[in-house]
Structures are given as structure tokens and as C-alpha cells.
C-alpha positions in Angstrom: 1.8 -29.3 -60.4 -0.4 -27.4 -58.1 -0.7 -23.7 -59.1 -0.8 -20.8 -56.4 -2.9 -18.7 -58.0 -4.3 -16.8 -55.7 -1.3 -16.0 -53.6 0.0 -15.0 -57.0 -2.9 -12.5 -57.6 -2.7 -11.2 -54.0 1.6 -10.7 -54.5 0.9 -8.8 -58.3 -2.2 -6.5 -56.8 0.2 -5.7 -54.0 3.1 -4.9 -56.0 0.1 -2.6 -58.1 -0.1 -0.3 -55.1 2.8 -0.6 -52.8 6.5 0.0 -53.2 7.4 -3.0 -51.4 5.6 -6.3 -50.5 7.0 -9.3 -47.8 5.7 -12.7 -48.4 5.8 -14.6 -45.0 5.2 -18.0 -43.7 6.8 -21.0 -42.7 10.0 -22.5 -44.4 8.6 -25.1 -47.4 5.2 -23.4 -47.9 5.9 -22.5 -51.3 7.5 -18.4 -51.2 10.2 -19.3 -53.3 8.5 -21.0 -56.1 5.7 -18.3 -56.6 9.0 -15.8 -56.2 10.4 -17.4 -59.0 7.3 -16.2 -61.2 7.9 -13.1 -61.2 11.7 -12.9 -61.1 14.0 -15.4 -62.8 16.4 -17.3 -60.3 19.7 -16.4 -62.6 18.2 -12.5 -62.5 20.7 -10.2 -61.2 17.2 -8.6 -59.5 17.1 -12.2 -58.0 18.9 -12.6 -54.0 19.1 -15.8 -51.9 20.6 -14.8 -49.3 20.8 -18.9 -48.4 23.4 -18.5 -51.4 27.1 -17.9 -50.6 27.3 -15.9 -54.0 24.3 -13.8 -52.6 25.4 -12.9 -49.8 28.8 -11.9 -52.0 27.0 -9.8 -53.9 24.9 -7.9 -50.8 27.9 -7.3 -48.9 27.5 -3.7 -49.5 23.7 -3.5 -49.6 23.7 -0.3 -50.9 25.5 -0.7 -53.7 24.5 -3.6 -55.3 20.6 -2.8 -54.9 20.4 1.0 -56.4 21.1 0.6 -59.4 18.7 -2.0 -60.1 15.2 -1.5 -62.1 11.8 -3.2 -62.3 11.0 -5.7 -59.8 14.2 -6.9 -56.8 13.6 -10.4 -55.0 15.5 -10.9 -51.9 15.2 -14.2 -50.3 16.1 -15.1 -46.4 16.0 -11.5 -45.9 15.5 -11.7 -41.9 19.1 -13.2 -42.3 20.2 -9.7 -42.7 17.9 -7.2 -41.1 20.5 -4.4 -41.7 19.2 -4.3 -45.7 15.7 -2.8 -44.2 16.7 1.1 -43.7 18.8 1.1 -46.6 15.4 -0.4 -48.2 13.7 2.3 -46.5 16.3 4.9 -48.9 16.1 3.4 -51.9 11.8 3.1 -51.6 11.8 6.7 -51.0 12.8 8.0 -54.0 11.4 9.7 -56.6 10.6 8.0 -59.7 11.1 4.9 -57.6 13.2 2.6 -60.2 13.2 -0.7 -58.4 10.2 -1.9 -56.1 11.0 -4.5 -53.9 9.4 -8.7 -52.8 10.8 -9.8 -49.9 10.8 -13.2 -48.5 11.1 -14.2 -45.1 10.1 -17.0 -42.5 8.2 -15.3 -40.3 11.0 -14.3 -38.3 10.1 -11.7 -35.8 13.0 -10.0 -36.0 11.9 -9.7 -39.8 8.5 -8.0 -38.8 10.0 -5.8 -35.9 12.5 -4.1 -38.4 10.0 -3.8 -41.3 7.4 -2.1 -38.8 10.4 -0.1 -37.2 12.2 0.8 -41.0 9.6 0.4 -43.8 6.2 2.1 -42.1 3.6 3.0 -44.8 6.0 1.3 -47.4 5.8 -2.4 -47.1 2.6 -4.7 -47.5 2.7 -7.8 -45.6 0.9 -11.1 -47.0 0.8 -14.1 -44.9 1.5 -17.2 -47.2 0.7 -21.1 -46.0 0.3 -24.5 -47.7 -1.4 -25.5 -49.9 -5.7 -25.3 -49.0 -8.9 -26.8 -50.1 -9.4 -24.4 -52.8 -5.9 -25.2 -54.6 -6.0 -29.5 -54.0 -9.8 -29.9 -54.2 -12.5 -31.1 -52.4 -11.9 -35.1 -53.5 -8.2 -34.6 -51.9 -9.3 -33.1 -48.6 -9.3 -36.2 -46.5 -5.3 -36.1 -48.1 -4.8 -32.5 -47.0 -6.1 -33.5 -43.7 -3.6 -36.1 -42.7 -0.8 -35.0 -44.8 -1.1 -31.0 -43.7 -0.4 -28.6 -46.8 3.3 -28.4 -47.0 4.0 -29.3 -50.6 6.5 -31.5 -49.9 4.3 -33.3 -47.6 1.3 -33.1 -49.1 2.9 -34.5 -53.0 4.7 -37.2 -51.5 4.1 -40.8 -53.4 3.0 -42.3 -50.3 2.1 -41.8 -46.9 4.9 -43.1 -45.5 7.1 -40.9 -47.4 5.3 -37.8 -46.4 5.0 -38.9 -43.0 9.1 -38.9 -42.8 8.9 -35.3 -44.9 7.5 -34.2 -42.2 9.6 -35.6 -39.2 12.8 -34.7 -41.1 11.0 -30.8 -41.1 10.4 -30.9 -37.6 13.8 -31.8 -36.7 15.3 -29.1 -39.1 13.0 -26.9 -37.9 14.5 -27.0 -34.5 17.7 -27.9 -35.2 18.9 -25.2 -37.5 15.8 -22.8 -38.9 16.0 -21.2 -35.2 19.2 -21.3 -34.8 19.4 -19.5 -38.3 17.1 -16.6 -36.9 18.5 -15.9 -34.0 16.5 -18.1 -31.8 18.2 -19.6 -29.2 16.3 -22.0 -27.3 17.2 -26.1 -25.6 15.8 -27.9 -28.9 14.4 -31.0 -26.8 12.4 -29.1 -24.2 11.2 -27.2 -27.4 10.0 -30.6 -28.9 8.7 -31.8 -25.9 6.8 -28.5 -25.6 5.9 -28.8 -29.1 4.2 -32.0 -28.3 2.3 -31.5 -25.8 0.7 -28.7 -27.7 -0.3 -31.1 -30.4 -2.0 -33.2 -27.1 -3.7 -30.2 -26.1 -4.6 -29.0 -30.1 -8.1 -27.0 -29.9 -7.6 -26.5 -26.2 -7.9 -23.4 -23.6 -4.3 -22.6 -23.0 -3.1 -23.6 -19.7 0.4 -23.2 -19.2 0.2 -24.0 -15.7 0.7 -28.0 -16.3 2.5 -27.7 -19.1 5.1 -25.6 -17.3 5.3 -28.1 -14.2 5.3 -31.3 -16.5 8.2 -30.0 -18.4 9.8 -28.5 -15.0 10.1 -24.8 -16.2 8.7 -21.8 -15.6 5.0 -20.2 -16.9 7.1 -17.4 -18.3 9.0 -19.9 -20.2 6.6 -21.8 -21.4 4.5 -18.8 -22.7 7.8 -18.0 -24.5 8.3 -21.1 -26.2 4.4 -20.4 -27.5 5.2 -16.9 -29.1 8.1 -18.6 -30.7 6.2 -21.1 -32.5 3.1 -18.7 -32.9 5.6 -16.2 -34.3 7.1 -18.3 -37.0 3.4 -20.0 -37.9 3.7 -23.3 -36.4 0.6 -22.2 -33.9 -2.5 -20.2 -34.3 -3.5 -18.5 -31.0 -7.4 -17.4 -31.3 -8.1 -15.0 -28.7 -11.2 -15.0 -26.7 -13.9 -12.1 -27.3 -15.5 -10.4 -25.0 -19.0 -8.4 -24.0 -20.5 -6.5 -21.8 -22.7 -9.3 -20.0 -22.9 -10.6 -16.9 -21.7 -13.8 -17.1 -18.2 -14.9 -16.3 -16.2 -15.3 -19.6 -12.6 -17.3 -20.7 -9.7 -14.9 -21.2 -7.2 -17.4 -22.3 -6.3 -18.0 -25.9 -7.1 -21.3 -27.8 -4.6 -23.3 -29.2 -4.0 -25.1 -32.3 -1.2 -26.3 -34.4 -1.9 -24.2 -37.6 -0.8 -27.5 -40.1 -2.7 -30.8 -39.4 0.3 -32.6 -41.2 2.5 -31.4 -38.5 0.0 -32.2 -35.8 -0.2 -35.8 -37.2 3.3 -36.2 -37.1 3.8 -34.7 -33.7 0.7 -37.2 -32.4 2.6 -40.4 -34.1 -0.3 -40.8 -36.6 1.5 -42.3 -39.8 -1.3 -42.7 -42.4 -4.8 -41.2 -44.3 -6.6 -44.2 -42.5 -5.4 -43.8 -38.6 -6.3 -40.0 -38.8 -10.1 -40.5 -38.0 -9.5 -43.2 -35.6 -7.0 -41.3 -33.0 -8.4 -39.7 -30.2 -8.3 -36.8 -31.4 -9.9 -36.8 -34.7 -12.4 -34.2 -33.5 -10.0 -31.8 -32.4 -7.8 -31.9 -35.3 -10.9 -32.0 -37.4 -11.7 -28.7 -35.8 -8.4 -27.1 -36.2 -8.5 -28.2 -40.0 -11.4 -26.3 -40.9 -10.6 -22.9 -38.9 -7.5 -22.8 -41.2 -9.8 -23.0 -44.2 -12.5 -21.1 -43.2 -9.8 -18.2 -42.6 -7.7 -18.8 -45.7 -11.6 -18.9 -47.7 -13.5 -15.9 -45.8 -10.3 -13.8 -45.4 -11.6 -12.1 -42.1 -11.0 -8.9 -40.7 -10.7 -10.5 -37.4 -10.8 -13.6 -35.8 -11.7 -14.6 -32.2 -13.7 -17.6 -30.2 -16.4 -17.1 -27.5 -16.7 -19.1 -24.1 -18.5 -18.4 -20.6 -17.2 -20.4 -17.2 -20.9 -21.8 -17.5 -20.3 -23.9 -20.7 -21.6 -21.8 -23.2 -19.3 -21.4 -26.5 -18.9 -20.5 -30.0 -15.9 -22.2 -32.2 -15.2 -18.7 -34.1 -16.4 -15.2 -34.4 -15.5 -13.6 -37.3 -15.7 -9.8 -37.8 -16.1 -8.9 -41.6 -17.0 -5.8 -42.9 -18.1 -4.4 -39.9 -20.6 -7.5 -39.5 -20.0 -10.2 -36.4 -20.7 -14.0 -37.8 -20.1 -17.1 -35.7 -18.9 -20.5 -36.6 -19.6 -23.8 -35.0 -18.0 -26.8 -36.4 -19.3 -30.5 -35.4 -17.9 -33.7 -36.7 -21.2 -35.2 -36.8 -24.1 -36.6 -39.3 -26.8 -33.8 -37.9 -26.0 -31.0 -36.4 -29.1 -29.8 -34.2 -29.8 -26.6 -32.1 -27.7 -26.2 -29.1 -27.7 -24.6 -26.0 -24.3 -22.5 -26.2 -26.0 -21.5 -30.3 -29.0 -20.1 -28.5 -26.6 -17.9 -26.3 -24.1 -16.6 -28.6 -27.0 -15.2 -30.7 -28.7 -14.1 -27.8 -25.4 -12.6 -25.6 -23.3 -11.8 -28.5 -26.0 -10.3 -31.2 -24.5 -12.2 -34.4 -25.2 -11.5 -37.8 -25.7 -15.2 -38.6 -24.3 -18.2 -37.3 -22.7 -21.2 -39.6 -22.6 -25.4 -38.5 -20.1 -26.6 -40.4 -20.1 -30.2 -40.5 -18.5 -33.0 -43.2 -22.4 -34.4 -44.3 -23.8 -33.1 -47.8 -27.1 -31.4 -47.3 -27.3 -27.7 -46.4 -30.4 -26.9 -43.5 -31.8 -24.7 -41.4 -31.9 -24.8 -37.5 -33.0 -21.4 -36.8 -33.3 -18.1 -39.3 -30.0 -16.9 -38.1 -28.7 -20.4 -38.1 -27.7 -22.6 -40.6 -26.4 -26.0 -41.4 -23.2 -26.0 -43.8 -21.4 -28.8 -45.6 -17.4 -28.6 -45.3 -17.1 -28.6 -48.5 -19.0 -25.0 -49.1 -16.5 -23.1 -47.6 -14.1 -22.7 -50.5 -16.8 -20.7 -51.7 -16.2 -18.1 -48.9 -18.1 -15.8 -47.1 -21.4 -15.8 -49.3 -21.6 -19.7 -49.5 -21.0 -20.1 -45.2 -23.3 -16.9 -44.4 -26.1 -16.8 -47.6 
């Protein structure tokens, strides 16, 4: 058993100082079994509202939640957003009996009515699979192909995760968005879904896209929000300065689980994944999710001029501005676009991650960085 220990520290210092707390991600990450830590299942503070007898029991909302004392789980709440003003009465009073986790799937309609009903009264955390820091470094090529759904990731073999994860895809279009109020064709979605894993690490282009799949740009940049919104994709926005030079406005994309990617790509097993075309990519994508889950930045962006020059990542931490570059390769040397951004962009320090073992320097703001230092954060990638 793989313990979420930090998610679980994040959820109790949360609880410590707000009155109510939403844990968000995708369906299978893992909410409902960290849930499940603090609140017995056969709790009467315990609602699934995926659970006939749930859903029973909140048909008045109001009713059955006042009364209630100490800590109140409700599971699948963006299947009824009416619960979040009567949330927003029962938070506000005074001594406050009951505080409140709420689970959700990253529905939007689940962030537009906390924003909307619970301002200053809910703390959102962002939950994913499992990471680097949780399976270990001597699993990581695993995590890599496999992706970090638990399901997925535990399977007995690769073939078993790798039709885990094609059963969740299907699922995932079939029913989760139907479930939140997403209505949208469910092939053209896959289809869309799969050229995205072609174009994983890419400048977002929706112009091809849109004509390949014979719909509009509008459309198409729809379908992205969607899976954006419910954590399938990570967009990283571009940054921008006050220079001269011409620079990229469009977002990048990736596909936030490299499981899912895999499976989307038709790559079946831990051995194909560094032979497909496009090990580099997903390589890439793989390590910004780590870097984010380890570094926990205040902001996250990417850097590129119409000339060529670019940095992977800029991260804004504590008022500082750091840059990641990640190469898949045995030496990482000085570049010409690393010359730039610390020229043009005027960055704390810059970070080559790469998978070889020996840490190095290439310039005084620049060094060389072994993949497997980043679960030790922010001091180990920017010492």
C-alpha cells in the first residue's frame, strides 16, 4: 500500500485553518481513500452522493447537514451544486459545529459555485496520482509508462494496467461527462483527445487540429478547456518581457498523466515507452508534473521567441524567477536559448534536468541536475 502522506498533511493543515476544504482532481486519483482517513465510510458525517442512500439522505440538504458535528465528508459533490449556499449558511455560524471536506472531479461547475457561494470559506487543494516522491526513484521508469493512477500504476502487469487505463478513457467519456453536465460528441472528443497526445509538449495550434477533425477553432479550443478543466491537460502559458524580440503567445500542451498519454499513443509496455517517437516529449511532460508536484510553485509559465530561443519552465517562487530546462540526454552542455533566457529574462538560476547521475556546473547561474533530485524540491534543483 502506497501511503498519501503528504496530500494527507496538506488536507489536516487545511482543515487547521479553514472552515471548509475541496479536494479536486481526476476521477481514480485517490480522493476517496485519503477521505476515508479522516471520516469513516459507515459515518453518518460520511456522503457519497454516487450512493442511492446518499442522495436519500441529502434530499433536504439543509436538514440532514446542521445538525452534524466535527468533521462532514461529501463525496461527488459537483453532482449537486445546490448544497454550496446552504454550505455557505451552515460555515457561517458561530461556534461553527461541523467543518466541511468536499470531494469533487474537477468539475467546473464545482469551482464556479464554490468561487460564486463559499468566497473566503473554502480552501481548494489540487490532488493527482501518485509521484516520484510516494513510488520511489527505483519505480520511476514504472510511473513513467504506467502514469500515476493507482489503479494503473498497481496493476500485476503491464498488460493489465494498459487495459485499466483504456477502460478509464472510455468511462471517462462515456459517462464521467455526461455525469457533470458535459455534453459533448464522445468520438470527436477521442479523436481530439488523440491528437493532443501526438502533439504532447507542443505550441498549441488549433488551426489543424480544427480542420483535420472538420470543426471549428472555437470548438476545438472548447474541447481543450474541457479536458484542461477536469485535469486530463496541463496548459503552461507563455511569459512575457519587455524586449524587443518577437515572443510565442500560445500555450503549451501536455497531457498531465503519462499513463494516459501512453495509452492514447498505443504504447502497451515499460519497454516500448523509450523507443516511440516520442519518448522525448513525454519524457519532458513527465518531469514538469514532478517538478511542480516537488517545488510547489507560485506560478508556472514557459519562455519562447519566434527566433528559436526557449526555456522549458519558469517558475516564480517566493518572489524569485528560476528556469528549468529538461534534456533527455547523457551531457547536457551550454546552449544558445540558456544564454538568452538568463540574459533577456534576468533568472535567479537556471536548472538542466536530465536522467544521468552526476550533478555539474555549466555556468554560475546554471547548473546540471539529475532527475532524480527533484523530489528533494526547490533547494535540491536551485542550491
Amino acid at each position: 500500500m502506497i501511503k498519501r502522506d503528504d496530500y494527507k498533511e496538506f488536507v489536516e493543515k487545511a482543515l487547521g485553518r479553514s472552515r471548509a476544504v475541496a479536494l479536486l482532481g481526476p476521477r481514480q486519483c485517490g480522493k476517496t481513500t485519503l477521505a476515508r482517513e479522516f471520516v469513516d465510510i459507515n459515518s453518518p458525517n460520511y456522503f457519497d452522493l454516487e450512493d442511492d442512500s446518499s442522495i436519500i439522505a441529502l434530499a433536504d440538504p439543509k436538514t440532514a447537514l446542521a445538525p452534524l458535528k466535527g468533521l462532514v465528508v461529501i463525496d461527488e459533490v459537483q453532482r449537486r451544486p445546490e448544497i454550496f449556499p446552504i454550505l455557505r449558511v451552515l460555515l457561517d455560524r458561530t461556534p461553527l459545529p461541523a467543518k466541511f471536506l468536499i470531494l469533487g472531479s474537477a468539475s467546473p461547475d464545482l469551482l464556479r459555485q464554490s468561487s460564486e457561494s463559499l468566497a473566503g470559506r473554502l480552501e481548494l487543494i489540487e490532488m493527482d496520482g501518485f509521484n516520484l516522491s510516494e513510488v520511489g526513484e527505483k519505480k520511476a521508469t514504472v510511473l513513467w509508462a504506467r502514469g500515476g493512477f493507482p489503479l494503473s500504476f498497481l496493476a500485476k502487469n503491464d498488460a493489465d494496467s494498459f487495459a485499466w487505463r483504456n477502460s478509464f478513457i472510455k468511462t471517462f467519456l462515456e459517462r464521467d461527462l455526461r455525469a457533470q453536465g458535459i455534453d459533448v460528441p464522445t468520438v470527436a472528443l477521442h479523436r481530439f483527445w488523440t491528437m493532443l497526445a501526438h502533439s504532447h509538449g507542443q505550441i498549441w495550434n488549433a488551426a489543424p487540429i480544427a480542420a483535420s477533425l472538420g470543426l471549428s477553432q472555437p470548438t476545438i479550443r472548447k474541447y481543450l478547456d474541457i479536458l484542461t478543466g477536469l485535469f486530463m491537460v496541463r496548459q503552461v502559458q507563455p511569459w512575457h518581457v519587455n524586449i524587443k524580440k518577437r515572443q510565442v503567445k500560445a500555450p503549451k500542451i501536455y497531457i498531465r498523466d503519462t499513463g494516459i498519454l501512453n495509452s492514447l499513443l498505443g504504447i502497451k509496455t515499460e519497454a516500448d515507452v523509450p523507443r516511440h517517437p516520442s519518448c522525448g516529449a513525454s519524457w519532458e511532460g513527465f518531469v514538469i508534473e514532478e517538478i511542480i508536484h516537488a517545488v510547489e510553485p507560485d506560478d508556472v509559465y514557459y519562455w519562447a521567441t519566434h527566433q528559436g530561443a526557449e526555456i522549458d519552465l519558469i517558475l516564480f517562487k517566493s518572489g524569485k524567477m528560476y528556469g528549468v530546462e529538461i534534456k533527455r540526454q547523457d551531457a547536457p552542455t551550454m546552449t544558445p536559448s540558456i544564454r538568452i533566457a538568463l540574459e533577456d529574462l534576468k533568472l535567479e538560476r537556471i536548472a538542466v534536468i536530465y536522467p544521468g547521475e552526476k550533478c555539474y556546473e555549466l555556468h554560475k547561474k546554471v547548473s546540471v541536475i539529475p532527475f532524480d533530485k527533484v523530489m528533494g524540491g526547490m533547494k535540491a534543483l536551485f542550491k
